[in-house]
N, C-alpha and C positions, 0 to 999 in steps of 0.2 A: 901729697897731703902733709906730709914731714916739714917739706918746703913752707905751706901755706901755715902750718901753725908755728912755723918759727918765727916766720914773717909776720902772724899775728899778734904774738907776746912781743915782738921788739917794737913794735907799732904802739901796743897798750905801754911800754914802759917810757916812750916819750911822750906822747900826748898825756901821760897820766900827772905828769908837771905842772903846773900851775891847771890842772882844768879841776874846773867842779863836778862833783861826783856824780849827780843827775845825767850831766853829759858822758863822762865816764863809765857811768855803769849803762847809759846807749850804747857806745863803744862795743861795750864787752858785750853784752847780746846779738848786736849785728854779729860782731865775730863769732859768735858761739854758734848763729845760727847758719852762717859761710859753712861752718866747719862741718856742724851733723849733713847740710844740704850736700856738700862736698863725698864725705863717707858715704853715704846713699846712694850716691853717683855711682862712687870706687864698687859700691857693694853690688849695684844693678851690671857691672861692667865686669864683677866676675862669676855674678851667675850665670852669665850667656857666655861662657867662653866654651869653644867648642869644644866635646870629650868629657866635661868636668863631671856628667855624670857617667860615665862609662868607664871600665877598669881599666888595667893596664894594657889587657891584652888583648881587650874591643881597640883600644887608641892605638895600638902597633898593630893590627890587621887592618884598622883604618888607612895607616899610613903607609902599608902595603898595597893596599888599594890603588890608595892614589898614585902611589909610584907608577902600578902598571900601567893605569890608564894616562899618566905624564909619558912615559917609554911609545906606549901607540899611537897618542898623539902626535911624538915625535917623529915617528915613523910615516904617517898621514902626511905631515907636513915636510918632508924627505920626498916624497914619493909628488907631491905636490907643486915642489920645485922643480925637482927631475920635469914633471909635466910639462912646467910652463920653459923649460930651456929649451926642449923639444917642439912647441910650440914656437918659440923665438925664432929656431932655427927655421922650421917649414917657412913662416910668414916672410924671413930674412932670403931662402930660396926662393920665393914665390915672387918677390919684388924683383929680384937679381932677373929672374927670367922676362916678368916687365917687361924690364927694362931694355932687356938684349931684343925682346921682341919688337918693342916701341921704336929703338934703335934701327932694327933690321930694317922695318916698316918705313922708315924718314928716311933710311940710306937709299930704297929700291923707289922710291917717288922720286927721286932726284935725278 
């Protein structure tokens, strides 16, 4: 917002050179009304921000919270890999065997 209103006054002090004031003082109203639309924004953006009405120590049991349940997640998803390696491996046996059967099978027809 700092940004935009710096950017505004540097804007009104060139255009404000040779222009006529009718158009000038448009200028400055659009900008003015950039700026409150702008703040509105900023103001709607920080009363949803999560926690802002709870205290300190609702917002660190919150953040306790979610650790634990980030920690078993973690765990789920450990446990979930582990699965699927184990899985990897049976299906990676289960082909090997196939094979050796398929094999056996071609060798004894011959």
């Amino acid at each position: 917002m700092a940004r935009m209103f710096a950017n505004s006054v540097e804007f009104l002090n060139r255009v404000q050179v040779g222009q006529d004031q009718i158009k000038l003082k448009e200028n400055q109203q659009e900008i003015v009304q950039d700026v409150v639309k702008k703040a509105k924004q900023i103001e709607i953006l920080i009363d949803n921000l999560p926690g802002l009405r709870n205290t300190e120590q609702e917002q660190f049991d919150m953040i306790k919270e979610l650790n634990k349940e980030m920690q078993e997640a973690n765990l789920e998803y450990i446990k979930a890999v582990e699965d699927a390696e184990s899985l990897r491996k049976q299906i990676v046996e289960t082909i090997e065997i196939l094979c050796r059967d398929q094999s056996t099978a071609y060798n004894t027809e011959e």
